[in-house]
C-alpha positions in Angstrom: 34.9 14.8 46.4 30.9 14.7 46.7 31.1 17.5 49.3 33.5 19.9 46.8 30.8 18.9 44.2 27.9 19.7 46.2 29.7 22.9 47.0 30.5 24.2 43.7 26.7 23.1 42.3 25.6 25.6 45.0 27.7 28.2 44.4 26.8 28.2 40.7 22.9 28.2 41.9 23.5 31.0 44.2 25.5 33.1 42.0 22.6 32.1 39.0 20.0 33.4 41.2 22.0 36.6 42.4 22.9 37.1 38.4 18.9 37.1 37.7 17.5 38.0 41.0 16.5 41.7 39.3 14.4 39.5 36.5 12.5 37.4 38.9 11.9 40.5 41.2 10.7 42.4 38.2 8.4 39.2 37.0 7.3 39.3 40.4 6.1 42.5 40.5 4.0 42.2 37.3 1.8 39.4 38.5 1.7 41.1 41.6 0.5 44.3 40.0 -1.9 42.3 38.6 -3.0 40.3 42.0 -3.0 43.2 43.6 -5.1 45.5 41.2 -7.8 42.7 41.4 -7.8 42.8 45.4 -7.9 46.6 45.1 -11.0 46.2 43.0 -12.8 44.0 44.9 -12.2 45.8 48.2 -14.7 48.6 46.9 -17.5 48.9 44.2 -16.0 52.0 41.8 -12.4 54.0 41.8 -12.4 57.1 41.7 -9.9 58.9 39.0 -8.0 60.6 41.8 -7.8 57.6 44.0 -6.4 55.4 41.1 -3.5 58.1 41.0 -2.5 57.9 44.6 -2.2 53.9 43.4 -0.4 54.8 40.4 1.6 57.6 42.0 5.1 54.8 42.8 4.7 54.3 39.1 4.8 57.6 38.1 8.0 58.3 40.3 10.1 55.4 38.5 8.8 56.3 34.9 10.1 59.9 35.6 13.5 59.4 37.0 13.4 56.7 33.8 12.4 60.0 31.2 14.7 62.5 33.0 17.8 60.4 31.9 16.8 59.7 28.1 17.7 63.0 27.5 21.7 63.1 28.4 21.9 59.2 27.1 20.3 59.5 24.0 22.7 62.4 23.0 25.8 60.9 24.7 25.7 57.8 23.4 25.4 58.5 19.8 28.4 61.7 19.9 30.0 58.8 21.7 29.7 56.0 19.5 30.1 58.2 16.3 32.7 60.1 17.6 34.9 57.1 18.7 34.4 55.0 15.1 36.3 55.5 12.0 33.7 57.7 9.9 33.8 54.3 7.0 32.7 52.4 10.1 30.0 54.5 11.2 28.5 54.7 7.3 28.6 51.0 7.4 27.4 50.2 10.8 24.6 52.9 9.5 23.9 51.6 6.9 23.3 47.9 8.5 21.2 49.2 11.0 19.1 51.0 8.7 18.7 47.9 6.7 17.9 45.7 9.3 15.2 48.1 10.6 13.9 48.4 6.9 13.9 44.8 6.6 12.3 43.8 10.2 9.6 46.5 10.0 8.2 45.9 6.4 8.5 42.0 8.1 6.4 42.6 10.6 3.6 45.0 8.7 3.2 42.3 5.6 2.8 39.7 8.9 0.5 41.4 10.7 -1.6 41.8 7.2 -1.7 38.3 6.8 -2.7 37.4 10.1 -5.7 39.8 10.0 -6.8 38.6 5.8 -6.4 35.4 7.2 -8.3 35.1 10.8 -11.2 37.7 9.9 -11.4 39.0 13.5 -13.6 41.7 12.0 -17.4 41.3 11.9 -19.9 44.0 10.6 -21.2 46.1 13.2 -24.5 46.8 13.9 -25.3 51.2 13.7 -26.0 50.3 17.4 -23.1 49.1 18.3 -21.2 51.7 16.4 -22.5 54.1 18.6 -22.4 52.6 22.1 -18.2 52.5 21.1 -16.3 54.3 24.0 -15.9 57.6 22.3 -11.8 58.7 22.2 -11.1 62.3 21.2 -8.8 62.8 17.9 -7.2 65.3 16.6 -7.6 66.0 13.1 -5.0 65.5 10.5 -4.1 64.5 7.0 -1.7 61.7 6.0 0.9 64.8 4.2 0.7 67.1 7.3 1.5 64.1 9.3 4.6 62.9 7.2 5.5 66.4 6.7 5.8 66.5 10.5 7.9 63.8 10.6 10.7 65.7 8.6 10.1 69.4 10.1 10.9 67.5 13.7 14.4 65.9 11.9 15.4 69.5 11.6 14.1 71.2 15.2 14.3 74.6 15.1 16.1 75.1 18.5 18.2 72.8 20.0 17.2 73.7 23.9 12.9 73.5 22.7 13.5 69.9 21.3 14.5 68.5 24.5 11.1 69.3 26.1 8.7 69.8 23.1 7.7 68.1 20.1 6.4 70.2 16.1 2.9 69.2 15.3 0.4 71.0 13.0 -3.0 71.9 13.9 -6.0 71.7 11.3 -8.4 74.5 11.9 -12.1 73.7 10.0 -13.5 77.3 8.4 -16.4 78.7 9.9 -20.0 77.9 8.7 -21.2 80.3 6.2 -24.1 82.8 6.7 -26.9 81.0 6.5 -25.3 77.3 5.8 -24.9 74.7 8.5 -22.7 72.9 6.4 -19.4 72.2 7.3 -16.7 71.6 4.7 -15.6 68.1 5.0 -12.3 68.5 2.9 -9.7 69.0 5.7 -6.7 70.2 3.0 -9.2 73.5 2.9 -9.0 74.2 6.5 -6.4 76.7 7.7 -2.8 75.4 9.1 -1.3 76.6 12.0 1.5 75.0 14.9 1.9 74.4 18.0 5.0 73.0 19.9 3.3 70.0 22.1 4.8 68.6 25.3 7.4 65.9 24.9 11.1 65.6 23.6 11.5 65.6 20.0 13.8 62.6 19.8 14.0 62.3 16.3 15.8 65.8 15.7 17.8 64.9 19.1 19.2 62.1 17.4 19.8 63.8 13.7 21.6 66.8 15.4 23.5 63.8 17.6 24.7 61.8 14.8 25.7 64.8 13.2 27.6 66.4 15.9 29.5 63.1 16.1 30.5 63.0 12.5 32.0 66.6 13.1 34.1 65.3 16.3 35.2 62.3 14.2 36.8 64.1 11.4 38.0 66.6 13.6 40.9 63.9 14.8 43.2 65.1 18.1 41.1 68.6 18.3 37.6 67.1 19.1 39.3 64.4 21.3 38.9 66.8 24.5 35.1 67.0 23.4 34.6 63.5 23.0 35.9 62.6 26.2 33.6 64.8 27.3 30.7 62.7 26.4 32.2 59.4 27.0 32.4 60.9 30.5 28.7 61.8 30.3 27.9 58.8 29.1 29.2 56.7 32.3 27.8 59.1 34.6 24.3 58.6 32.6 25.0 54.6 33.1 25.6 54.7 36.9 22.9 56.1 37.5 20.4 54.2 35.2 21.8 51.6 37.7 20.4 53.0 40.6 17.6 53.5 38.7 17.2 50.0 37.9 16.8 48.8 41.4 13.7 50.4 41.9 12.0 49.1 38.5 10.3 46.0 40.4 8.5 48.7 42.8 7.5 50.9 39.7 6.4 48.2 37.6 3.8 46.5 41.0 1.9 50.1 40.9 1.7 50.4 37.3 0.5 47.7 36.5 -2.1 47.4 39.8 -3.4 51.1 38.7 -3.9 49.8 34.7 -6.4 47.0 36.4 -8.2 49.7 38.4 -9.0 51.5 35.2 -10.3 48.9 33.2 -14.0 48.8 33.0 -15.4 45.5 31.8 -13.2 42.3 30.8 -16.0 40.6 29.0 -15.2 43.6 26.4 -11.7 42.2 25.4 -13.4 38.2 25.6 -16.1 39.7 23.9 -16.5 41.3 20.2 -12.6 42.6 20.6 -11.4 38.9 21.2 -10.2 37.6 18.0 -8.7 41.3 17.6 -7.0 40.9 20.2 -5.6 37.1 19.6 -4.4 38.1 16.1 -2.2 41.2 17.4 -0.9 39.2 19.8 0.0 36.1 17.6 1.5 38.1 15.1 3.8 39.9 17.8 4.6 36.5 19.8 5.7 35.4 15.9 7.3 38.0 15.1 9.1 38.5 18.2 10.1 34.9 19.1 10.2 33.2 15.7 11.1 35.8 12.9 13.9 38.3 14.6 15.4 34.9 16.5 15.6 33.2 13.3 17.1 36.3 11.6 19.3 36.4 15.0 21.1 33.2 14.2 21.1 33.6 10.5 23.6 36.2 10.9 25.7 35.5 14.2 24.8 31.6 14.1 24.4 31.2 17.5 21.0 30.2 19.3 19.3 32.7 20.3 17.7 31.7 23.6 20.7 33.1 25.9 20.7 36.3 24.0 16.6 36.6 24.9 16.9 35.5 28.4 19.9 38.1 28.8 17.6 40.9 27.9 15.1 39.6 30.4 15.0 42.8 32.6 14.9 45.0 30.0 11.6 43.2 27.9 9.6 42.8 31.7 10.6 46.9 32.0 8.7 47.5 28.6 6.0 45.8 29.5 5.2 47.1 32.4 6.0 50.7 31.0 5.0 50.5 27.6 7.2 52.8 26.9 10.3 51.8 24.8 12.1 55.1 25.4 11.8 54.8 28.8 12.9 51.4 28.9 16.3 52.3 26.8 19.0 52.9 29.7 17.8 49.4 30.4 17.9 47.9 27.5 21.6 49.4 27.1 22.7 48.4 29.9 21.4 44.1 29.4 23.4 44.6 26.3 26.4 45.6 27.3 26.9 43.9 31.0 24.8 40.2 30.2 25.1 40.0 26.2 29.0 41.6 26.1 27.9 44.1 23.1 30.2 46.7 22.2 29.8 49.6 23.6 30.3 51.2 20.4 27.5 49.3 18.9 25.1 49.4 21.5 25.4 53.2 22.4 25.1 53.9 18.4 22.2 51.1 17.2 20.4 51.4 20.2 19.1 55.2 20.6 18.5 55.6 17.3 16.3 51.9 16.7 14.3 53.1 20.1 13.6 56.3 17.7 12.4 54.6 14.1 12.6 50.8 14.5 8.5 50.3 15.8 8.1 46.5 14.9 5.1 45.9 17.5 4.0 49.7 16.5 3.7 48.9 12.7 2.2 45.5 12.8 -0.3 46.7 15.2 -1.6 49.6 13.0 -1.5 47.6 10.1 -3.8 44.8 12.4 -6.1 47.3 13.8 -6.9 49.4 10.2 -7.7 46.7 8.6 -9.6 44.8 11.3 -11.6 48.3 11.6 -12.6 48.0 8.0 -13.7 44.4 8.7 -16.2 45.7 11.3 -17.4 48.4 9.0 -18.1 45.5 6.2 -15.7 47.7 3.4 -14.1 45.1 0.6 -10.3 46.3 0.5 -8.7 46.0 -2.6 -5.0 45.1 -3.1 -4.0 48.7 -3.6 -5.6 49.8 -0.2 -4.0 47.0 1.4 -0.5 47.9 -0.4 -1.3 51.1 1.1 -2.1 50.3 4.4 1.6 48.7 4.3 3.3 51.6 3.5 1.7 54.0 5.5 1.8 51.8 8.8 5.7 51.6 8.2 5.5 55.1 8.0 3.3 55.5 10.9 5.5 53.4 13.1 8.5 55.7 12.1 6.7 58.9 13.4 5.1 57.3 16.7 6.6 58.8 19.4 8.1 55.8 22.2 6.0 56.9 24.8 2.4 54.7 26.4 0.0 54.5 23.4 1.7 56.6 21.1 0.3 54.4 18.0 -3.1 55.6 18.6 -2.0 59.1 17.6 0.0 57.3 14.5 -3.2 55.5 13.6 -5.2 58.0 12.1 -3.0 58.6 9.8 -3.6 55.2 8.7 -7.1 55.3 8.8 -6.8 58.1 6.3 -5.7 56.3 3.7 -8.8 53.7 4.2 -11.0 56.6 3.8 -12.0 56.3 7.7 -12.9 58.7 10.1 -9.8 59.0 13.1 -13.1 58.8 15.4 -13.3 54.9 14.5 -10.0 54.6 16.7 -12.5 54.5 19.4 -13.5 50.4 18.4 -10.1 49.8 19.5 -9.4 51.8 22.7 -11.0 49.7 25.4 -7.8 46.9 24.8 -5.5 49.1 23.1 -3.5 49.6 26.7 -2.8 46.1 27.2 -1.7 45.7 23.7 0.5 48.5 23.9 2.4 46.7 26.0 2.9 43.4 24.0 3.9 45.7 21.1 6.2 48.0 23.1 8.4 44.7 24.4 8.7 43.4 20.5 9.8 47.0 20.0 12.7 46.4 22.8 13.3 43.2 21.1 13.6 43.8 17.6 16.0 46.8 19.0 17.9 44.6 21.0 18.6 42.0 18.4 19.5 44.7 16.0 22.7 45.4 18.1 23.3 41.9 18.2 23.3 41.3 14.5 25.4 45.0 13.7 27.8 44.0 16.8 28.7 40.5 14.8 28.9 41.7 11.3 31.1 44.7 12.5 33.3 42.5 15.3 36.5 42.5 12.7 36.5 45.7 11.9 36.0 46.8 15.6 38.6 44.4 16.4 40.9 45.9 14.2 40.0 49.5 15.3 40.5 47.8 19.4 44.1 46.9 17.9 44.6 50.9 17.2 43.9 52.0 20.7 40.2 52.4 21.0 37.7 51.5 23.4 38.4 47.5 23.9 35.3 45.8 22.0 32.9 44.2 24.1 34.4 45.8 26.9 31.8 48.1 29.3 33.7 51.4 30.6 33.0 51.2 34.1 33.5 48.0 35.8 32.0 49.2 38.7 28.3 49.0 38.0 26.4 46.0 37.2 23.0 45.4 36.6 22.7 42.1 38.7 24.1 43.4 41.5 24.6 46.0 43.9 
């Protein structure tokens, strides 16, 4: 009896470890990335640019065979979803997911504002100091042009250009009159022109996506030939984020080994930047481990420790590619093969959250304006702060979910402190290890979404199963798994 016993415990322990051998692997990686960058460093005195992207170059390979299939899953997943629900369904599941992304976001921007009014991390700054800052480039651009940006790229001109480019507009200052050297500060008097910049406007993929599936839903039997079509799509797209998968311990070592190569001086972060960093990072651990869990099991009622450790692969994935659009297939894929979601759910919360839900994003902007504002010894009043809230939600919306997209996001909150964008530059020497803490709560707050929408939907998708549907819960294609090969 002790021998069956002994048996079946390690049978249970084998297939444990073969269920979360891509986790450790990938956990593995990053604190070998990390080992490894430091042996790197010390085997010589200063790294070239070039010779940190031969180290970086495995990276690189992974994050674009990662980007290469956002494209096709992002589009057939949502026509899928949409197309397959009962149009009252979609509406509501809509309308849930748009709450819960309302609700989590303003959570996290009125969080990371306390944290910040309540630690101080800000000293004033000496002129000196000011000016020693490593400089970072910005673009200028007004809070309006930015929103307005926002909406031109939900309506892309062309279909085919919004796959690979991205609307932006471009401030142009006047030229200095005869005579004058002074330059006209006002930037709504400078000329306005566009450009399309590289990068897929995911935003306007999605609108046209969700809309496109309404159309095939209300079409009935004439747009079933279509949807199947997608749903085909759609499993191909899956397999081979699958295959993909394997190779994400490999890509995440020499990412994270190249990041350590770059940076410059650690007494910086230990330094002035410290409590900066600290607060971000306590306001994301809270938010991203206290808040959404206890939101989690206010709504399901189960714990939500299972749920987390089920997503494992895909939070290690956006950390070490601080991307949360690359790290979608991924995250997809956790849901539906370890936490059972419904496809349905999944393939229609998901895409769109890794679009406008920016937890980490908006909490961070709101940390880093105001803790800017602190160095630079300006009093905020409640009405700037109110401000600051709004416009980092905003912000966050608009940030693009690619490596350090809030910095471009952030000087449109800065505007509306009255700060220059060039003050972004305080910020930059720890903003790419931060972006990765805030990209996993991203993944997170995403991932828990689906959770909450999958349990408030599961009767009506129950009843819609009972029709002859796609069975809830159940993944399409048996064949692939995400713990094994």
């Amino acid at each position: 009896m002790s021998t069956t016993r002994r048996q079946s415990k390690e049978k249970i322990e084998e297939s444990c470890f073969r269920h979360n051998l891509l986790t450790i692997l990938t956990i593995a990686s990053v604190a070998g990335g990390v080992i490894l960058g430091f042996i790197l460093k010390g085997s010589k005195s200063e790294w070239t640019k070039r010779e940190i992207t031969y180290v970086q170059f495995p990276g690189d390979i992974f994050l674009r065979m990662l980007k290469m299939l956002i494209v096709p899953l992002l589009v057939s997943s949502i026509v899928s979803a949409i197309g397959s629900l009962d149009l009252s369904l979609s509406k509501k599941i809509g309308f849930q997911s748009i709450a819960y992304y309302a609700a989590t976001t303003s959570m996290a921007v009125l969080q990371g504002i306390f944290w910040v009014m309540l630690i101080h991390p800000g000293k004033i700054m000496s002129q000196e100091e000011q000016t020693a800052s490593v400089h970072q480039e910005t673009r200028p651009i007004t809070t309006v042009d930015t929103i307005l940006d926002l909406i031109r790229n939900i309506f892309p001109a062309n279909l085919i250009e919004a796959t690979i480019s991205t609307y932006r507009s471009v401030l142009i200052p006047p030229k200095a009159l005869p005579n004058s050297t002074v330059s006209v500060p006002d930037m709504t008097l400078w000329e306005i022109k566009s450009e399309m910049v590289e990068g897929s406007n995911v935003l306007g993929l999605v609108a046209f996506s969700v809309a496109f599936g309404i159309c095939i839903g209300k079409l009935g039997p004439t747009g079933k030939p279509l949807l199947n079509f997608f749903d085909s799509l759609g499993e191909a797209v899956m397999l081979m984020t699958n295959w993909v998968i394997w190779l994400s311990p490999m890509g995440v070592l020499f990412l994270v080994a190249s990041k350590v190569l770059e940076l410059d001086d650690f007494g910086v972060i230990v330094g002035r930047l410290g409590m900066y960093f600290l607060t971000v990072v306590l306001g994301l651990f809270v938010h991203g481990f206290v808040l959404l869990p206890l939101m989690y099991s206010l709504f399901t009622r189960q714990l939500p420790f299972q749920f987390t450790m089920n997503m494992g692969q895909a939070i290690i994935t956006a950390f070490g590619t601080a991307s949360s659009s690359a790290s979608l297939p991924i995250s997809m894929a956790c849901l539906e093969e370890n936490n059972k979601i419904d496809v349905r759910v999944s393939r229609f919360v998901m895409p769109i959250g890794a679009t406008i839900n920016m937890d980490g994003t908006a909490l961070y902007e709101a940390v880093a304006a105001i803790f800017i504002a602190q160095l630079k010894g300006i009093q905020l009043s409640f009405g700037q702060i109110a401000a600051v809230s709004v416009t980092a939600t905003m912000a966050s919306i608009g940030a693009a979910g690619i490596p350090q997209a809030g910095l471009v996001t952030m000087v449109m909150v800065l505007d509306t402190l009255g700060l220059p964008a060039d003050d972004v530059s305080l910020i930059i020497a720890v903003d790419w290890l931060l972006d990765r803490f805030r990209t996993t709560v991203n993944v997170l707050g995403d991932a828990y979404g689906a959770g909450i929408v999958a349990k408030l939907a599961e009767n009506d998708l129950e009843i819609l199963s009972s029709n002859g549907t796609v069975e809830a819960g159940k993944v399409p294609n048996d064949e692939w798994h995400t713990t094994s090969m």
